[in-house]
N, C-alpha and C positions, 0 to 999 in steps of 0.2 A: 366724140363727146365735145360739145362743144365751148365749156368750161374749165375747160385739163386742160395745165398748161404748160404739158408735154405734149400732149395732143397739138396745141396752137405752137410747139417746137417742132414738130414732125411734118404739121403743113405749112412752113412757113410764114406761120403769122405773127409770131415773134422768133427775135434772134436769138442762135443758141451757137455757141463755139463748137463745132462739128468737128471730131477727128476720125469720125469711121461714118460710111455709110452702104445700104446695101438694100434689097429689097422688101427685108425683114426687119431693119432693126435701125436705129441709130446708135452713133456714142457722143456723149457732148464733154465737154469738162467741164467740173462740176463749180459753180461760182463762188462756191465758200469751199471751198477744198482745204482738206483734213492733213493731206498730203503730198508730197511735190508732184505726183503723180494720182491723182483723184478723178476717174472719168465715170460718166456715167451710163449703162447700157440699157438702151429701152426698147420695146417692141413699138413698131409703127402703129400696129394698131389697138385697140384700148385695149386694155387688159387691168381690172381695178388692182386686183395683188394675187399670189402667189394662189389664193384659196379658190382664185377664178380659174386655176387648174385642172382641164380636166381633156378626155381624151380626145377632144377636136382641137387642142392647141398645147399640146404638153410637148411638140418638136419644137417647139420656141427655147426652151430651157436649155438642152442640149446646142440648138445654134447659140443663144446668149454665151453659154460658156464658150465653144468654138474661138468667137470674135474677144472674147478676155482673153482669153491665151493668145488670140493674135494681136491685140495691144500691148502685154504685157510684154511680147517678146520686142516688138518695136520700138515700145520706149524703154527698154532694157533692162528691168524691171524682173524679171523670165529668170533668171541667174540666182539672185539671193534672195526672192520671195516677194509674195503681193498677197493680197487679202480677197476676197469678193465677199459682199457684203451685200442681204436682201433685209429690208425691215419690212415687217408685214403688220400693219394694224397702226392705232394709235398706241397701246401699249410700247409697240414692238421697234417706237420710231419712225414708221412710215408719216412721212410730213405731205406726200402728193400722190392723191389713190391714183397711181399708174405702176404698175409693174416697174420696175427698175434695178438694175443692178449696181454697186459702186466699185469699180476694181482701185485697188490703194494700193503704193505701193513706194518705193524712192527713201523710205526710213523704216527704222525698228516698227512692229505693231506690239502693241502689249498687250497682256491679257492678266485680267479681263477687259473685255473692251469697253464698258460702261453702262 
């Protein structure tokens, strides 16, 4: 898609702070972060949001989590808790129709979350 601009993160056509990469997926950190720890996990290829789910791309979900547990563990995080967080919609908070994940984590999370 040529107007996503996670998409223009994933082909590098603009810059995005990369701490994970793989064939499936990126993680970037995220530029307004929430928390000392705020990365975010996207699939390389479009994906508008969660409701784009269905049985040709639903192994996505499962590796997305995968690679949260293996960030959370790394930046140590993994011990006293982390959050993963999807918004879906413009209700829902989603601000860029690309699949994405947020893993938080490095302070207290309160609930409700807002």
């Amino acid at each position: 898609m040529t107007d996503c601009i996670f998409c223009k993160i994933v082909n590098g056509e603009i810059p995005g702070d990369r701490v994970y990469e793989d064939d499936r997926v990126i993680a970037i950190n995220d530029i307004n972060p929430q928390a000392p720890v705020h990365i975010l996990i996207l699939p390389k290829s479009h994906i508008k949001s969660v409701m784009e789910i269905d049985s040709d791309n639903e192994d996505i979900l499962s590796h997305i989590f995968k690679v949260a547990c293996r960030l959370a563990a790394e930046k140590g995080i993994d011990r006293k808790g982390f959050r993963i967080v999807n918004n879906c919609g413009e209700e829902g908070g989603q601000t860029v129709d690309h699949l994405h994940f947020h893993l938080l984590g490095g302070r207290f999370m309160e609930w409700p979350p807002g």
